[in-house]
C-alpha positions as CSV (number, residue, x, y, z in Angstrom):
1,X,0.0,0.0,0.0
2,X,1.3,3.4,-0.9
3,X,0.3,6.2,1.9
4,X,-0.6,9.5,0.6
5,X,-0.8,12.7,2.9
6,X,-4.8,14.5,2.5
7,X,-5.1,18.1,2.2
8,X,-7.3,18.3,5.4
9,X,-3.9,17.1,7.1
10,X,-1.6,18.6,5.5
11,X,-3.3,22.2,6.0
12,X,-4.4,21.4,9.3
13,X,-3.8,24.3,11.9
14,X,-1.5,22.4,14.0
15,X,0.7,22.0,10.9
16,X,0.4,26.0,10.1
17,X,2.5,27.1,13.3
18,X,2.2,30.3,14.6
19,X,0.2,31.3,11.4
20,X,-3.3,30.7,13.1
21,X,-4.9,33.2,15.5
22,X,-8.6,32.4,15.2
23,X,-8.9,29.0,14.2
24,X,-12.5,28.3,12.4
25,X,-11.1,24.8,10.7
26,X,-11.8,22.5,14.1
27,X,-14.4,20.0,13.8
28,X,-15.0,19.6,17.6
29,X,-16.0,21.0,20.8
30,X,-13.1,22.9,22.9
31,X,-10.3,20.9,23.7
32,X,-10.5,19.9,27.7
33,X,-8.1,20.9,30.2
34,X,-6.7,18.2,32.5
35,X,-7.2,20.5,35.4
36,X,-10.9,21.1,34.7
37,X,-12.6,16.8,34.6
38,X,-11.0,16.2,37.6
39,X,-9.5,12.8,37.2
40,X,-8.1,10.6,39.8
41,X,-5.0,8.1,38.6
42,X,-4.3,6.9,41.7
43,X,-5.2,3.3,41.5
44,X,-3.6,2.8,37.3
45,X,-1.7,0.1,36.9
46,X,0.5,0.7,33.7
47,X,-0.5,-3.3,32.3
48,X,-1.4,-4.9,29.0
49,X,-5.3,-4.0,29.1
50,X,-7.6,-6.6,27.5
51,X,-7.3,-6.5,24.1
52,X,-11.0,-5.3,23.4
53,X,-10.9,-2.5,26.2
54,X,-11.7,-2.2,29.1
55,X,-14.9,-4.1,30.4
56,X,-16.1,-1.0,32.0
57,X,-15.3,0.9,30.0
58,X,-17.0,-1.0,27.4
59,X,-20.0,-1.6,29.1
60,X,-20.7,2.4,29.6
61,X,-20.2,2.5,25.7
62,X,-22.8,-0.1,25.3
63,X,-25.0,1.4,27.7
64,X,-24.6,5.0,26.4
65,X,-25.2,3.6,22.6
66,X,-28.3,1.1,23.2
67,X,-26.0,-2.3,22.4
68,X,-27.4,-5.4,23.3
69,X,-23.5,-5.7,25.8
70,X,-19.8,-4.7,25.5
71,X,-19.4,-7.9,23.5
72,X,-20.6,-5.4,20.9
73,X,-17.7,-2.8,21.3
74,X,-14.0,-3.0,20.2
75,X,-12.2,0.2,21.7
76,X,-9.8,1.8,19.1
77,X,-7.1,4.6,19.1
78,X,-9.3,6.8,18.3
79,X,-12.5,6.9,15.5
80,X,-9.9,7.2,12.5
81,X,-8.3,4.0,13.1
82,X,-11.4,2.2,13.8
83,X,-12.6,3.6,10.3
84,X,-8.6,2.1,9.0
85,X,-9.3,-1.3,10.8
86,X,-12.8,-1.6,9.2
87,X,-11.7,-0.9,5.7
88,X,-8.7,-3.5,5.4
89,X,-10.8,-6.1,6.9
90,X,-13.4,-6.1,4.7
91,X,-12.3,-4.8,1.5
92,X,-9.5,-6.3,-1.2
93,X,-8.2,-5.1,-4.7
94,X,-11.5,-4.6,-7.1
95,X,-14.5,-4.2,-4.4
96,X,-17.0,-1.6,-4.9
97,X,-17.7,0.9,-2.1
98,X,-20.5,3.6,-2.0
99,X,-19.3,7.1,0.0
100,X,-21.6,9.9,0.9
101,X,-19.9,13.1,-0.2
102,X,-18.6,15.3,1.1
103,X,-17.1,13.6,3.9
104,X,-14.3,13.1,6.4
105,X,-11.1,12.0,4.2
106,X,-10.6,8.5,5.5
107,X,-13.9,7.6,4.5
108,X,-13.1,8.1,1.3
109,X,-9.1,7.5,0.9
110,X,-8.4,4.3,2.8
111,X,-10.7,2.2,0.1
112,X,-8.6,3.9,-3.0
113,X,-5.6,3.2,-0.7
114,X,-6.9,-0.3,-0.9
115,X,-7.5,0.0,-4.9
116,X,-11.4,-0.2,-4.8
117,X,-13.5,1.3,-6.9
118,X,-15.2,4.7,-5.2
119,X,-18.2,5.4,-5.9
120,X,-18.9,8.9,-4.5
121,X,-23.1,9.7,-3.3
122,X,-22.8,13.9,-3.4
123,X,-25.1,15.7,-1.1
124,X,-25.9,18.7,-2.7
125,X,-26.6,22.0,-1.0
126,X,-29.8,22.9,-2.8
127,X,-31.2,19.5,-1.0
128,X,-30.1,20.3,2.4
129,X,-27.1,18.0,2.2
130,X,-30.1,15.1,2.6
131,X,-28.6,11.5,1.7
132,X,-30.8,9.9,-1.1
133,X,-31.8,6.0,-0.4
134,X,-33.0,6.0,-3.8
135,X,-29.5,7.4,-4.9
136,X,-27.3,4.5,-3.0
137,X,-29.3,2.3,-4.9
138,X,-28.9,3.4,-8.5
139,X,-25.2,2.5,-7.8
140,X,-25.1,-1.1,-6.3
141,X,-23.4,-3.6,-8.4
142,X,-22.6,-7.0,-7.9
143,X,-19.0,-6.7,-6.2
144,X,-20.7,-3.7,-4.4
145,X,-18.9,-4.8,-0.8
146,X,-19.7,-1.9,1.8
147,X,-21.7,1.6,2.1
148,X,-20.5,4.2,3.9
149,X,-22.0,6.9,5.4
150,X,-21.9,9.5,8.0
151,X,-24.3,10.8,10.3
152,X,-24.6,13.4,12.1
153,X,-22.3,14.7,9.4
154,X,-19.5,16.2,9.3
155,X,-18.5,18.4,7.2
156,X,-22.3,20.2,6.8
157,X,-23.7,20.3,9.9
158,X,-26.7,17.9,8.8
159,X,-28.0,14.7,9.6
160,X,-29.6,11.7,8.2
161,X,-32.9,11.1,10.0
162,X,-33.3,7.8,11.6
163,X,-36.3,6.4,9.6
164,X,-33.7,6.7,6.3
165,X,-30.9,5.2,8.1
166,X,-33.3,2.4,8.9
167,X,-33.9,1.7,4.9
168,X,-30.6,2.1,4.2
169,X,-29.1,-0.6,6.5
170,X,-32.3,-2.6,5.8
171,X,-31.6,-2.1,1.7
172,X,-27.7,-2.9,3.1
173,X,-28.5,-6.1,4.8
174,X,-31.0,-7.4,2.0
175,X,-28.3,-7.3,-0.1
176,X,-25.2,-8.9,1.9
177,X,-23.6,-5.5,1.7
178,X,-22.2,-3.8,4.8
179,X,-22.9,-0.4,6.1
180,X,-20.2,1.4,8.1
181,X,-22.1,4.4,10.2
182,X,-19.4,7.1,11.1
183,X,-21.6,8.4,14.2
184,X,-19.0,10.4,15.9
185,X,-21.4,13.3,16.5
186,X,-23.9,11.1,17.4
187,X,-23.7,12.7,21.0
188,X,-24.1,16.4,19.4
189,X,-27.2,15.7,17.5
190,X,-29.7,18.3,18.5
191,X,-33.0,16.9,16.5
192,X,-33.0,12.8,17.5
193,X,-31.7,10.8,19.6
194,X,-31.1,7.2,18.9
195,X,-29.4,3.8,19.5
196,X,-26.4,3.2,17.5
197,X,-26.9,2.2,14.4
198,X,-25.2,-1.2,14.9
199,X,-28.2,-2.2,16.7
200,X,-30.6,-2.6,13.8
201,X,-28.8,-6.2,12.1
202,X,-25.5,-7.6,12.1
203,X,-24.8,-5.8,9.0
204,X,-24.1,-2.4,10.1
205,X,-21.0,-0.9,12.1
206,X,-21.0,2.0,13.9
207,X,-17.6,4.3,14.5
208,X,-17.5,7.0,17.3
209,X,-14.7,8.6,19.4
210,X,-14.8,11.1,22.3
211,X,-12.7,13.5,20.3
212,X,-15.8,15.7,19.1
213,X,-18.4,15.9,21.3
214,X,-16.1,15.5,24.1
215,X,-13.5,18.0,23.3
216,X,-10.7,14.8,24.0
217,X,-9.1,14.1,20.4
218,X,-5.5,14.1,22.3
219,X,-6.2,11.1,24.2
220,X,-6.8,8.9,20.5
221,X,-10.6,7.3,22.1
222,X,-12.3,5.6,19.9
223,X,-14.7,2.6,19.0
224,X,-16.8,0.7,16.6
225,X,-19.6,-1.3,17.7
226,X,-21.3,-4.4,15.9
227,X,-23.6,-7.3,16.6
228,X,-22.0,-9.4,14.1
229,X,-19.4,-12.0,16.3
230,X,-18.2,-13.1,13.4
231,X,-16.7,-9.5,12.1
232,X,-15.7,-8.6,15.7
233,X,-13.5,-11.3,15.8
234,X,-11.9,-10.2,12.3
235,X,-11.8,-6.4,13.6
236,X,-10.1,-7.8,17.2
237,X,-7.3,-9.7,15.1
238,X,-7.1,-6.5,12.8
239,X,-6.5,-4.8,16.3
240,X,-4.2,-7.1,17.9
241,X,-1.7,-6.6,14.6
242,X,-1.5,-3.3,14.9
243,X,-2.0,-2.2,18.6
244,X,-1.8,-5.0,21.0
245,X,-4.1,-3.3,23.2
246,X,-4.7,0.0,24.6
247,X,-3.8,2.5,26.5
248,X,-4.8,1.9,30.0
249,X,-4.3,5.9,30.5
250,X,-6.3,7.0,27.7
251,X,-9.0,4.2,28.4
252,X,-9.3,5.2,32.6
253,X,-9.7,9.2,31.0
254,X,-12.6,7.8,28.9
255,X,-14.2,5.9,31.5
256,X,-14.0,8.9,34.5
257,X,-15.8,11.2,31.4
258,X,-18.2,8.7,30.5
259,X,-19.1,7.9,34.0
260,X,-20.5,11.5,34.1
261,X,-21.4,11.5,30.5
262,X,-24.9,13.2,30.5
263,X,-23.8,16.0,33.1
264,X,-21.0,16.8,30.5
265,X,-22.8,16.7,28.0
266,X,-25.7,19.2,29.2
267,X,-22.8,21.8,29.7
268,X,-21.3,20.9,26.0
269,X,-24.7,21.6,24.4
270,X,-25.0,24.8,26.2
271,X,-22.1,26.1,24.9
272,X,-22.6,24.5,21.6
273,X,-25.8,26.5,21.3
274,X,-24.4,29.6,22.5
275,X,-21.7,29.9,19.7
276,X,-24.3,28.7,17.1
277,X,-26.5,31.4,17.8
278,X,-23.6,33.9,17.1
279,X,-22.6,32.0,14.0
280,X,-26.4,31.6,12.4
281,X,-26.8,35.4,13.5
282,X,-24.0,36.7,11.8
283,X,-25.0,34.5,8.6
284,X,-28.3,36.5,8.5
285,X,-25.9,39.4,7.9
286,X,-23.5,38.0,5.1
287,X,-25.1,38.0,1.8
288,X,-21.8,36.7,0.3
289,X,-22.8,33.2,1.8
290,X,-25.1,30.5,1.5
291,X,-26.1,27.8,4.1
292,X,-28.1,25.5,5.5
293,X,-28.6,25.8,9.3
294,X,-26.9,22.8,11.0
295,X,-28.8,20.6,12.8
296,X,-25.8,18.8,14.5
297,X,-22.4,19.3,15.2
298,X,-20.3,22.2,16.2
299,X,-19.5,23.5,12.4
300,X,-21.7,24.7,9.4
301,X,-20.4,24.6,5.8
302,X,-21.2,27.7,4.0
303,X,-21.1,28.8,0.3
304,X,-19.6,31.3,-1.1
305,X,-22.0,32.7,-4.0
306,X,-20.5,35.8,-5.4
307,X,-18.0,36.0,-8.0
308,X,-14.5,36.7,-6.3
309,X,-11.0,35.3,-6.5
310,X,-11.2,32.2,-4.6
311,X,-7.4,32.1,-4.1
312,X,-7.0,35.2,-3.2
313,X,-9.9,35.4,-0.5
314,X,-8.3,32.4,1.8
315,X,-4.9,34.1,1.1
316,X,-6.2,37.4,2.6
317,X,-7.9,35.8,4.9
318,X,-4.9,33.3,6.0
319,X,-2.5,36.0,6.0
320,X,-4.0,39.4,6.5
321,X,-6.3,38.9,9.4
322,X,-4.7,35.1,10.7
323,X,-7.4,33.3,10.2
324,X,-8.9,29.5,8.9
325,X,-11.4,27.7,8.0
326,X,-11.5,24.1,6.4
327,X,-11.2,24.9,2.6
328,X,-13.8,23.0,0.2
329,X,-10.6,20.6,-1.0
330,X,-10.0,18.7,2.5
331,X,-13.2,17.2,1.4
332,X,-13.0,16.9,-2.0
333,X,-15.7,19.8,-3.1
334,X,-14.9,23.2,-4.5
335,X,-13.1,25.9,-2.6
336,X,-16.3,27.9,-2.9
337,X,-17.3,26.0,0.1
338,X,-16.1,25.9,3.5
339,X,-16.1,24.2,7.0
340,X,-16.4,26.9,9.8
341,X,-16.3,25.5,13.0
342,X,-18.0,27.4,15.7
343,X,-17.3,25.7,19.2
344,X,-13.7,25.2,19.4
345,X,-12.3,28.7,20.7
346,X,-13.8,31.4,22.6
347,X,-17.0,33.6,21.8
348,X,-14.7,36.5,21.6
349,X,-12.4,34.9,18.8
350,X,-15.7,33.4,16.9
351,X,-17.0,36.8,17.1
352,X,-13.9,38.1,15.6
353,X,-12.9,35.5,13.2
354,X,-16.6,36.0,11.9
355,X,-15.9,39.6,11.3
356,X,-12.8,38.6,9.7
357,X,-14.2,36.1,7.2
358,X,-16.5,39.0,6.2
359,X,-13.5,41.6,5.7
360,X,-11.9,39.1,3.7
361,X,-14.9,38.2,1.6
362,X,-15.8,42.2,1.0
């Protein structure tokens, strides 16, 4: 396999430097301070953890996500690698995958890594970003191996509503095709609130992390979930060749947050709903833009509709005024969108990077 570096890494702030001073690119909730969750590592024993995770902490997952037990989770290092261990377990040379698009890079990348044939779904602003059953199905074929979609999503700010995620890994399952649900905003979705989808047949996998919704991504927390014992015991091996196991560190931070989960969580959404409204208010004002008003997440992804110098606006904007957003490329659309996300720094520098984005655009 031949590894290739994605724009949405390569450009990522904490590659930039010094160069960022109001950071709109993050895709998560505000990074956590040690100080502030109060975590006690008194009792850690520095060990070879079981291989799936933690029984506890598995068990909270399952509990949290509506699983029938943690027999049904497999803790990762994080949601990306889960995605990575999925992907070369199920999919060889020649295997036809269906990708909603836009989406987060791996999605998309670690099947063409693999040399499958990609067969992207776009979601199109004019239908609010709204994945299309009908759509998935035009494009099945017979070495169609895997669907793959996200929800909430990231990067728009949608989501896929639970009735159509139910025909799609009903469609999946009639057809001995497997459906990988990236859910890690599942916890940050402000219209329903469901069971993962892993639950509805042994077909579907579900991916999630505490990076996002949890403002954690330095801790590498992740999981995927099945009912399928079968596939878990591929993923585990997939695991075991990779990582062993664990960190017991990052696994006893996960299960002190989780243990708390829906306290957190009420304070999260506040916030989260407090920066929106400053974000979808200063929309209203920006006729340069056009969006649809997220329904999840911590990020919208806007459009820019009048003719200006694409280039030139994110180099003004970059270098005159210091600050990013996630250009349309990391995601494989055109630079005329963007990914603005809203909850990662403070009101004051959304306030301001706002008013610089506008500058910029003018």
């Amino acid at each position: 396999m031949k590894f290739r570096r994605m724009p949405i890494e390569i450009e990522a702030p904490e590659e930039m430097g010094d160069l960022v001073k109001y950071n709109l690119t993050e895709s998560s909730y505000k990074d956590q301070k040690f100080k502030d969750l109060a975590l006690d590592f008194s009792n850690i024993t520095f060990f070879y953890g079981p291989h799936s995770g933690g029984v506890e902490l598995r068990s909270l997952i399952s509990k949290s996500g509506g699983l029938g037990s943690e027999n049904e989770v497999l803790v990762t290092p994080g949601a990306s690698s889960a995605l990575f261990l999925i992907a070369t377990s199920l999919l060889k040379k020649g295997d036809h995958v269906i990708v909603q698009h836009p989406n987060y890079g791996s999605n998309i990348e670690t099947p063409r890594l693999l040399e499958c044939e990609v067969d992207l779904v776009t979601c199109y602003l004019e239908n609010n970003f709204q994945l299309s059953l009908a759509e998935i199905k035009k494009r099945v074929k017979s070495n169609t191996k895997v669907i793959s979609i996200t929800t909430p999503h990231n990067p728009t700010g949608t989501h896929t509503p639970w009735n159509v995620v139910k025909e799609i890994a009903a469609f999946a399952a009639e057809n001995k095709i497997y459906l990988i649900v990236d859910e890690t905003y599942r916890d940050l979705n402000f219209v329903e609130e469901n069971a993962y989808a892993s639950t509805l047949n042994p077909y579907v996998i579900s991916v999630s992390s505490l990076s996002k919704a949890y403002g954690l991504p330095g801790i590498r927390m992740g999981w995927l979930s099945t009912s399928n014992k079968e596939l878990m015991e591929i993923f585990l091996a997939a695991k075991e060749q990779v990582f062993i196991t664990g960190s017991v560190l990052d696994e006893e931070v996960a299960i002190q947050v989780l243990r708390k989960r829906k306290d957190f969580l009420v304070q999260v959404k506040k916030d989260i709903l407090e920066h929106r409204k400053i974000t979808l208010d200063w929309l209203m004002t920006e006729a340069s833009l056009e969006c649809v008003v997220p329904t999840t997440g911590v990020f919208i992804f806007p459009r820019i509709k009048v003719k200006i110098n694409i280039s030139s606006f994110y180099e003004k904007l970059n270098k005159d005024y210091g600050t990013y957003v996630g250009v349309g490329r990391w995601f494989e659309m055109p630079d005329e969108y963007f990914r603005l996300g809203y909850c990662w720094g403070t009101k004051e520098d959304l306030t301001r990077g706002l008013e610089n984005i506008s500058s910029a655009l003018h």
